[in-house]
C-alpha positions in Angstrom: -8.8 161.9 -11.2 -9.0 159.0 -9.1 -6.0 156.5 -9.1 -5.4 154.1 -11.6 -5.6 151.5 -8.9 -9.4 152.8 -8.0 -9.9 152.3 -11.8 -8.7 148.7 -11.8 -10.8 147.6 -9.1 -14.2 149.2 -11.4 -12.9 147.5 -13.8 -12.6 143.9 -11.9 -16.2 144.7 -11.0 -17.5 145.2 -14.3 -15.7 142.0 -15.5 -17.1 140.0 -12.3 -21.0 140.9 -13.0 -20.1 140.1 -17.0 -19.1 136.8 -16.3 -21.3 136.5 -13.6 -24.3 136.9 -16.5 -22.4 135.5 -19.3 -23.1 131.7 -20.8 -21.7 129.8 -19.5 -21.5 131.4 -16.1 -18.4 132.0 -14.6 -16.9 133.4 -11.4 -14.1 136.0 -12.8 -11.7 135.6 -10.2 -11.7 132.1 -10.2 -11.0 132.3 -13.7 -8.0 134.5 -12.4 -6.7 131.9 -9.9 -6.8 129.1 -12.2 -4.7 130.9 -14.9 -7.6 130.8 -17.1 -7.5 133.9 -18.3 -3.6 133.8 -19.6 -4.7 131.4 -22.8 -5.5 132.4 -25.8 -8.4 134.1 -26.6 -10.2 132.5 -23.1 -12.8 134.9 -23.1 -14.6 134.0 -26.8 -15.8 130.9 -24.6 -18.2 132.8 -22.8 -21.4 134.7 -24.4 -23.3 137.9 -23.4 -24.8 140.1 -26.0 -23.7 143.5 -26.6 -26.6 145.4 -25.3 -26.0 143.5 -22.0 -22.5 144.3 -21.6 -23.2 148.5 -22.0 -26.0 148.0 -19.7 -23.6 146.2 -16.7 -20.7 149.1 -17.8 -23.1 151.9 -17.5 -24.5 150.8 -13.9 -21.1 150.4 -12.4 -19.7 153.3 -14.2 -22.1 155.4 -12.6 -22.1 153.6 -9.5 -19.0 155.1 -8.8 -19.9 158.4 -10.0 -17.2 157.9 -12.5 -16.2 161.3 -14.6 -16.2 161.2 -18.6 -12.4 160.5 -18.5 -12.4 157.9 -16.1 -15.4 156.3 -17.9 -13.5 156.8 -21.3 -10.2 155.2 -19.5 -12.2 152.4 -18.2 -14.2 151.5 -21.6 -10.9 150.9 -23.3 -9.6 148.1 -20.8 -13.1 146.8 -20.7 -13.6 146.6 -24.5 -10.4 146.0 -25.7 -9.2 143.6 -22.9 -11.4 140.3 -21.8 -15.0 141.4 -22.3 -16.9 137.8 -23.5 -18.3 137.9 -26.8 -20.8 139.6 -28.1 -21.4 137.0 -30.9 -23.1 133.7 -30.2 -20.8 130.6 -31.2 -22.2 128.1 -33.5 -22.7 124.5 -31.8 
């Protein structure tokens, strides 16, 4: 298994082309620099259905040829962690 670096940096990729696509748009590692991402719940201000998010994981997933554990290891940060909502906010 690759190291759990390696699997940080798929993981920052996954994030980047998530935010990249969600509404609104946002760069993740600005969001990074700018401390963004340490509030509260920071990520249910950004949108991208469901179906969108698997399709992103699954391309960069197997971009890196990444095995069933690593895939499993990286889902759980992904999903658990600072994926933007799947669930449209009402206006």
């Amino acid at each position: 298994m690759r190291s759990n670096k390696y699997l940080a940096n798929v993981c920052k990729e996954i994030y980047r082309e998530l935010y990249k696509e969600a509404e609104p748009s946002a760069d993740f590692d600005k969001l990074v620099e700018s401390g963004e991402v340490g509030k509260r719940d920071w990520f249910m201000n950004y949108y991208l259905p469901m179906r969108r998010q698997g399709e992103i994981f699954d391309a960069v997933v197997k971009k890196y040829k990444c095995n069933k554990h690593e895939k499993n290891k990286i889902s759980m940060e992904i999903w658990l962690g600072a994926a933007p909502s799947g669930v449209k906010k009402d206006v």
